[in-house]
C-alpha positions in Angstrom: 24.0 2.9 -3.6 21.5 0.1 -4.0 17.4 0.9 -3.8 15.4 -2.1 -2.8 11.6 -1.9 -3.5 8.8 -3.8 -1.6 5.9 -4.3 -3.2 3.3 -5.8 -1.2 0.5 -6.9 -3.8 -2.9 -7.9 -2.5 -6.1 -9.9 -3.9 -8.7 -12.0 -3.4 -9.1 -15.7 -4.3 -5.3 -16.1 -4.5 -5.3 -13.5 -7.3 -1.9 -12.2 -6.1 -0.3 -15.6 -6.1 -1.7 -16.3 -9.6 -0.4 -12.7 -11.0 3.2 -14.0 -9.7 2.7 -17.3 -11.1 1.9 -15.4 -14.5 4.9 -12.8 -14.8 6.7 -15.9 -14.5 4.9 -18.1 -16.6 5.1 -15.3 -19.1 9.0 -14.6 -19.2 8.4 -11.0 -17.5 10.3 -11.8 -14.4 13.7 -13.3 -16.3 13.3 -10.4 -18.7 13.0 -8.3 -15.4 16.1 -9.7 -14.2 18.2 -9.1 -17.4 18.0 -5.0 -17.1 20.7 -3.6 -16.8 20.9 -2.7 -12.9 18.6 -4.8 -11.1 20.0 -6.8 -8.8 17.3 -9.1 -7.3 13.6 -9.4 -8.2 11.8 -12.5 -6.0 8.4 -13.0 -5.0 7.5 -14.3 -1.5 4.3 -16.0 -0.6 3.3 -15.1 3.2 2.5 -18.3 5.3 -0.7 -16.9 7.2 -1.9 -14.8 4.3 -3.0 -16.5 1.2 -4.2 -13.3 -0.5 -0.2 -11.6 -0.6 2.9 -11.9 -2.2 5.5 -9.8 -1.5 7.7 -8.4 -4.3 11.6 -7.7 -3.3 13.0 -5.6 -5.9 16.6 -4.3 -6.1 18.0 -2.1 -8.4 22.1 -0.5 -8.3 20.7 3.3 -9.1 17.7 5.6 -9.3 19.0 5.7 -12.8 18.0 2.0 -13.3 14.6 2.0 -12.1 13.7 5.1 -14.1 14.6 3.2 -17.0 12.5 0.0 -15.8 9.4 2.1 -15.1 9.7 3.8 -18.7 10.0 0.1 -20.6 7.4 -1.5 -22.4 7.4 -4.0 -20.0 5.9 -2.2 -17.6 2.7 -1.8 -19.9 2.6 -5.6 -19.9 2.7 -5.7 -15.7 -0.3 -3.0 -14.9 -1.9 -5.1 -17.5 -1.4 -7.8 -15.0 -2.1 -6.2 -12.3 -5.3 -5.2 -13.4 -6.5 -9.0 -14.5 -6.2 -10.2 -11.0 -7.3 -6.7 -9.4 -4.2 -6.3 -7.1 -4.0 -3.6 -4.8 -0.4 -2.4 -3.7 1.6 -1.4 -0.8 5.1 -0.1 -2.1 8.1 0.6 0.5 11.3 2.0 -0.5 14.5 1.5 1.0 18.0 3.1 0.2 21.4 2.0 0.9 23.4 5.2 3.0 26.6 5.9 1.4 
């Protein structure tokens, strides 16, 4: 039963685009990507709105994300977060059985 996260993150002066550009950059995102259960973790840059980028996050379990949210890495990502003053918008979506 899948859980897909969005995370809408919000800036100003492309803050948002250069926080994604960093977890990249950085090696958070592949390091992201090698836990075990997630299953897709992209960043999508809105057309008409240069201050967003949208986070799709997919994990197999609640199991997995628990264990995402209690790694070190997620020190290194509010960190983040708070350079480029991001606000966030999470929405959470579950698979039905």
């Amino acid at each position: 039963m899948a859980i897909t996260v969005n995370i809408l993150y919000t800036g100003e002066s492309g803050n948002a685009k250069k926080f994604a550009e960093e977890m990249v950059a950085s090696g958070i995102v592949a390091r992201v990507r090698q836990e075990v259960g997630n299953e897709r973790y992209e960043y999508f840059f809105p057309m008409e709105d240069v201050d967003s980028v949208l986070l799709i996050d997919q994990w197999t379990n609640q199991e997995a994300i628990d264990f995402h949210h209690k790694s070190p890495m997620m020190q290194e990502i509010a960190q983040l977060r708070d350079k480029y003053q991001l606000h966030m918008q999470v929405t959470r979506f579950q698979e039905l059985d």
